[in-house]
N, C-alpha and C positions, 0 to 999 in steps of 0.2 A: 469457227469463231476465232481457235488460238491464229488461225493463217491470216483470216483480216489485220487482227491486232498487229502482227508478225509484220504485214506489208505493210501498214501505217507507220509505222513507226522505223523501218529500213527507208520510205520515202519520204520521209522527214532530213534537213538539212542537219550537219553536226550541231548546226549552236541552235536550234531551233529545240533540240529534247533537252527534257525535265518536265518539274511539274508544273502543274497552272497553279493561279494562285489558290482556287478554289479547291482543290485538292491540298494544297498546303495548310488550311483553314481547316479542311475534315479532318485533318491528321491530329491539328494542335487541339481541335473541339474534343476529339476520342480521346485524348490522351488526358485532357484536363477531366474529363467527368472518369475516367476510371481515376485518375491520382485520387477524385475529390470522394469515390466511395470508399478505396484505400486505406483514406487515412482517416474517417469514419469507424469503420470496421479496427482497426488496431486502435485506436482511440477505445472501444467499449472492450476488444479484449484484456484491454490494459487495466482498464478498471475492473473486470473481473478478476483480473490475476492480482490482483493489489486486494480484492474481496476474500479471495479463495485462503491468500496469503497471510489476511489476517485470519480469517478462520481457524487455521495450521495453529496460528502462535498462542490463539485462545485456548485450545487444544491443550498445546505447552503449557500455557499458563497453568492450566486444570490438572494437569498431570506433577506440575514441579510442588502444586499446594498442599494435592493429596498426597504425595511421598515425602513432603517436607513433616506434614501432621504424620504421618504414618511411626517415620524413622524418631521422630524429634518429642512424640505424644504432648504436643504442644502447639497449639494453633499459628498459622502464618500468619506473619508478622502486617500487622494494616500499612499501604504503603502508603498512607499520607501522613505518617508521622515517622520521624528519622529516630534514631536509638539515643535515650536519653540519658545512657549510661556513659556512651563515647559522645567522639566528637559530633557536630550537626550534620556533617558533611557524611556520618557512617549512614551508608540504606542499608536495613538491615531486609527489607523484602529485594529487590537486588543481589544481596548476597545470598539471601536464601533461594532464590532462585539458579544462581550459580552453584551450588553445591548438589542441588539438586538432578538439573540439564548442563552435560558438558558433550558439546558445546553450546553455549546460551541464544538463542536465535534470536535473529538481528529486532525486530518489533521487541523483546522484551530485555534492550540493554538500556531501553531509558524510559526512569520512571517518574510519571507525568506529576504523583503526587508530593513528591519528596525533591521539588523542583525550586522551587520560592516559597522563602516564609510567610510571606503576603496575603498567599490564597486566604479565599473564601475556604472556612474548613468543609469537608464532605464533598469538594468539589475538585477534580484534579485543575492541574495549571496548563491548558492547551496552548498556551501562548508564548511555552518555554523556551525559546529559543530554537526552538526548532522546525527548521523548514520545514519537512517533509509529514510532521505531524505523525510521528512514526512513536508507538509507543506503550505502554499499559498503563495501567492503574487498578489496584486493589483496596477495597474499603472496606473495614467489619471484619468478622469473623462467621464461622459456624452457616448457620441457615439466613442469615442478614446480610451473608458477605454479597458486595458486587465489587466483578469483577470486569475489567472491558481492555478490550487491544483496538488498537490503529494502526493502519500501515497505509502512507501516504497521503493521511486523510480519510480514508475509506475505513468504517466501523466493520467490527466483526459481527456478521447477523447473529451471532449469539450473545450480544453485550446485551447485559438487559435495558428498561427502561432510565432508569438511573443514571445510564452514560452518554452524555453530552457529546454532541460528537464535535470535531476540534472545524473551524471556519476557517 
């Protein structure tokens, strides 16, 4: 079979080899339906790794609350309201989360509730200026609290029912 193919193609004239067009067409047809599973397949990984991601920072979240209550014997500060001792601009959960997790992971440097004074109260502000929709929110205290992370739009499957997820 390889010696057939072998003499066809040594009795072939110089400008007469290459492909047909027909074989040019199979090549660009395979090529197009594997790119098009490709980029399917990293498309859902993408969003699991943005899932998993937020899950981490929930994690974080949970862990800077309880050592902040631990250290502080004093409940985490609600992050829809800024510190009305200082200026509007102080977040005092932001800061308590920084003293808590160093270094502060990227989902929990900005916080959704302490964003616009505007908002609806109890409801964080998803519409902060931020593209990526990357973010936390803490409301309440004690066995009332809820809590939720985003990271690039994608909720952490442990935010409870209470958090909105950003559009």
């Amino acid at each position: 079979m390889l010696k057939a193919i072998r003499d066809r193609l040594a009795s072939r004239k110089r400008d007469q080899r290459g492909f047909t067009l027909v074989e040019l067409l199979l090549v660009i047809t395979i090529v197009g339906v594997l790119t098009g599973v490709g980029v399917t397949g990293y498309r859902n990984f993408q969003e699991r790794a943005y899932k998993t991601a937020a899950d981490a920072a929930w994690r974080d979240l949970q862990v800077a609350i309880n050592l902040y209550e631990a250290e502080n014997s004093a409940t985490f500060p609600d992050s829809s309201v800024t510190d009305p001792t200082n200026s509007p601009d102080v977040d005092t959960a932001l800061e308590a989360i920084a003293e808590m997790l160093n270094p502060v992971p990227d989902p929990l440097k900005h916080n959704y509730g302490a964003t616009k004074p505007d908002t609806v109260p109890g409801q964080p502000d998803l519409a902060a200026n931020v593209e990526e929709k990357t973010g936390f929110w803490v409301n309440g205290s004690g066995a009332s609290r809820v809590s939720c992370v985003w990271v690039n739009g994608f909720a952490s499957r442990f935010n409870p029912q209470g958090c909105v997820t950003p559009e």
